[in-house]
C-alpha positions in Angstrom: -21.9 -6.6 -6.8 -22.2 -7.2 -3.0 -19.9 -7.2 -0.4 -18.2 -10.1 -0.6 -17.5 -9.9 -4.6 -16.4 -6.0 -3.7 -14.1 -7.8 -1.1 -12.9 -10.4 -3.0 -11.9 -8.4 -6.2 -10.1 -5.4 -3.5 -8.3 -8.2 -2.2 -7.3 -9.7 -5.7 -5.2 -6.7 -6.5 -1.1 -6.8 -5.4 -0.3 -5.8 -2.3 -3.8 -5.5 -0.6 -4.1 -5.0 2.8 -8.0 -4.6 4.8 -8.5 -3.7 8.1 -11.2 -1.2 10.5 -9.1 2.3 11.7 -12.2 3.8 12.0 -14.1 1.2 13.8 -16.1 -1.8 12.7 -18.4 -0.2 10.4 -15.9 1.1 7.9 -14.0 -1.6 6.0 -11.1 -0.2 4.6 -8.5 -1.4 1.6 -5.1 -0.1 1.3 -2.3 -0.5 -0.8 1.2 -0.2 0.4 -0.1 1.3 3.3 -1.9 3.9 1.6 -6.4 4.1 1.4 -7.7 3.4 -2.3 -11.1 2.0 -1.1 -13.5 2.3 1.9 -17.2 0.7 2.5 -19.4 0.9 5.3 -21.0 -2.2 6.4 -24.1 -1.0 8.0 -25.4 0.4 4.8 -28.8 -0.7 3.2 -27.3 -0.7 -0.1 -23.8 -1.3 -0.7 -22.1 2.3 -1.2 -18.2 2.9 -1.4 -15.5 5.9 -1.7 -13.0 5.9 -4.2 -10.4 7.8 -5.6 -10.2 9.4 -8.8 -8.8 11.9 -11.5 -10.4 14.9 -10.6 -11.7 16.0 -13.8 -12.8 12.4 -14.2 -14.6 12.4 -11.2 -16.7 15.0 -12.5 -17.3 13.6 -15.5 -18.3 10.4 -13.8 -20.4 12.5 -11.4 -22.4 14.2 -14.1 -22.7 10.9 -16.4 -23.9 9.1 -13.5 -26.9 9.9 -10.2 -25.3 6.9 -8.2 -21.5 9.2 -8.6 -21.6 11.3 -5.9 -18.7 13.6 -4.3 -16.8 11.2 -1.8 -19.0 11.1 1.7 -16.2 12.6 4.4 -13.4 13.0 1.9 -12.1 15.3 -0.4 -14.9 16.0 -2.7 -12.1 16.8 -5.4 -10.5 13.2 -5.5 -13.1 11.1 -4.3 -16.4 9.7 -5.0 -18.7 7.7 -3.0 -20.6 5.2 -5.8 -23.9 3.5 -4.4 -24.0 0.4 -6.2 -27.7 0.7 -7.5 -27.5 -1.2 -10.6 -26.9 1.7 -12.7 -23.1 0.8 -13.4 -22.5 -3.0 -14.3 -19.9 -5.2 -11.8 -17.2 -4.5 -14.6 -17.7 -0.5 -14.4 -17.6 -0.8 -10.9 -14.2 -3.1 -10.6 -13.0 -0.3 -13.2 -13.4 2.2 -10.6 -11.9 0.4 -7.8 -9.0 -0.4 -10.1 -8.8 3.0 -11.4 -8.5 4.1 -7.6 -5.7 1.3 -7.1 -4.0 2.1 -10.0 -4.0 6.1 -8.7 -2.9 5.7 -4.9 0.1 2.2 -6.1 1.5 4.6 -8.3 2.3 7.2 -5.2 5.4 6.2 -3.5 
């Protein structure tokens, strides 16, 4: 996955909306207003935060040395995932979906 099939797929899902609140290094996907995915784009590999089921999260973590504890975020619901080859484009659109699926379902 690069950053334009990451993009592609984030923008895929209902209600999608991207845009740059922290600047224009941080691409940023939300979902009726509300953050479910966030990529730098200055990064030598592609990495991006997610959110997830916090024992999940852990789970993944441990399972997984490219799962790390979201970079500036809550460490309990979020986890940066360097996309390193270790997780196929499906796992990886299954954690982005996952994190969709978590943040829609808040209203």
């Amino acid at each position: 996955m690069n950053i334009e099939e990451l993009r592609e797929y984030a923008l895929s899902l209902k209600n999608v909306t991207e845009g740059f609140p922290f600047g224009n290094d941080t691409l940023v996907f939300k979902v009726d207003n509300k953050t479910f995915l966030l990529t730098s784009l200055s990064s030598e590999v592609l990495q991006f935060n997610v959110k997830c089921n916090p024992e999940y999260a852990i789970e993944l973590r441990e399972q997984y040395s490219c799962i790390m504890p979201g970079y500036h975020m809550n460490k309990k619901h979020w986890n940066t995932i360097v996309v390193d080859g270790q997780l196929t484009s499906k796992q990886l659109k299954e954690c982005i979906k996952d994190s969709y699926t978590l943040v829609a379902k808040r209203k």
